[in-house]
N, C-alpha and C positions, 0 to 999 in steps of 0.2 A: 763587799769588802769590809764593812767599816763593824769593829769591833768595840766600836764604845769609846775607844781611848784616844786622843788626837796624837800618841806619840806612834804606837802601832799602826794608826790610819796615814800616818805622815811617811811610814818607811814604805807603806807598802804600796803607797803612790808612786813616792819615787822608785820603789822596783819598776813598776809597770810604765813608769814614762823612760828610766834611762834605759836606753834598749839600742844594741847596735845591729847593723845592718851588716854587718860582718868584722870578724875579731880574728884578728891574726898576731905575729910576733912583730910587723913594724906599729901596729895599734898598739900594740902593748908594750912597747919602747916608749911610742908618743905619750900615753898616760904615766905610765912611770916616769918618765922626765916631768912632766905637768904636777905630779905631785912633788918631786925634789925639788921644781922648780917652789910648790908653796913650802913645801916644807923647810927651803933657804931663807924665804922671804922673810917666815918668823922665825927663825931657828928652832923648830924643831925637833926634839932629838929621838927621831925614829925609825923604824926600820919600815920600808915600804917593800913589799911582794905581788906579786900576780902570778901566779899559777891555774896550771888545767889541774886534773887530779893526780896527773903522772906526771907533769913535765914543772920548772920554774921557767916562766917567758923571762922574770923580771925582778931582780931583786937589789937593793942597795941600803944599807945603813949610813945612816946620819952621823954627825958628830954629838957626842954625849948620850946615843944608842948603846944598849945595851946586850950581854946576846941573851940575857933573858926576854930581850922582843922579838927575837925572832922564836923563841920557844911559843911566847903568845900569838904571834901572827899565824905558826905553823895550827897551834889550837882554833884559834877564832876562824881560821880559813878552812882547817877540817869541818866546822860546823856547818858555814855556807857551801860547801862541795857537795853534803852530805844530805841537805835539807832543801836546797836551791833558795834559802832566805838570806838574809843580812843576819849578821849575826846578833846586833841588839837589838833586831823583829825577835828572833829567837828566843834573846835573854829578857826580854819586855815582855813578850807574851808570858813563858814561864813564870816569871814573876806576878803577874796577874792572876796566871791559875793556881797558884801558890806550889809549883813544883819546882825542884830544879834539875839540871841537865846531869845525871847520872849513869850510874851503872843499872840504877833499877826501871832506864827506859833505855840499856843499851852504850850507854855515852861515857866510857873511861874518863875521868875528869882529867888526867894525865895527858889524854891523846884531843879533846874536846875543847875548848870555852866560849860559855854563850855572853859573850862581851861585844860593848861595840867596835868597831875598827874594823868589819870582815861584809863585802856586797857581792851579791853574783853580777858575774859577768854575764848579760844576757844576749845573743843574737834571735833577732825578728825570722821566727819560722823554725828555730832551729832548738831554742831552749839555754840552759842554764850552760857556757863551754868555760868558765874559769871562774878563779874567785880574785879580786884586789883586795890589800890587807895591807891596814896602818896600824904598828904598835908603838906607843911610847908617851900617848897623852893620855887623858881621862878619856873612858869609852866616847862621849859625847862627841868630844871634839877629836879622835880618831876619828869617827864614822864623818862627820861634818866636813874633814878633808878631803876623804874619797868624794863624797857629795859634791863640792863646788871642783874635783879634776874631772869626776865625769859631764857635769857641766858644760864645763869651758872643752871638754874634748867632742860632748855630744854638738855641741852650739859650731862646732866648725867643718863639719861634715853637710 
């Protein structure tokens, strides 16, 4: 796994530990509240999503959201649907190998962004079946959201 870099080597941990044993639409209620729930707590002003590649299980915007967050969540979750990574694994790595995520590997920047805020959804045995996605803070702390709701959601199963 380990790539040299502890921020790359740190996501891609936590891919491979937060992993559920099944993922349906009352899990994906439970997490998206678990994140409105953080995202009240600081007043965050985001827009949270979970989506498969076809369906939305889950979506709500915060107060002082904007609906350009939900154009980025729709971007940074097309990345993880498309790659089965987190999205600033994507945009770290990239940036390490000095490319970015384009049209000249495929990637309409329009339809794309390799930003943090966007995780797969993984089930045990079964593979990557959705993406959760926080827009509205700095990459860092989008992604760090999703991180402590899969958490506190993996920890109670």
């Amino acid at each position: 796994m380990g790539n040299g870099t502890p921020l790359v080597d740190e996501i891609a941990e936590q891919e491979h530990r937060l992993v559920f044993e099944s993922f349906d639409e009352d899990t994906a209620l439970a997490l998206g509240e678990t994140l409105v729930g953080l995202a009240r707590a600081s007043s965050a002003p985001v827009v949270i999503n979970i989506r498969t590649p076809n369906r939305t299980l889950f979506h709500a915007a915060m107060p002082g959201s904007a609906p350009d967050n939900d154009v980025w969540a729709r971007r940074k979750s097309n990345v993880t649907l498309r790659l089965h990574k987190a999205s600033m694994w994507v945009g770290e790595n990239n940036r390490l190998k000095g490319r970015t995520l384009g049209p000249d590997h495929g990637f309409d920047p329009m339809d794309y962004a390799d930003h943090g805020g966007s995780f797969p959804i993984r089930v045990k045995g079964t593979g990557v079946v959705a993406a959760v996605t926080v827009s509205g803070l700095p990459s860092a702390d989008d992604h760090a959201m999703i991180i402590k709701a899969l958490e506190a959601q993996l920890s109670t199963r």
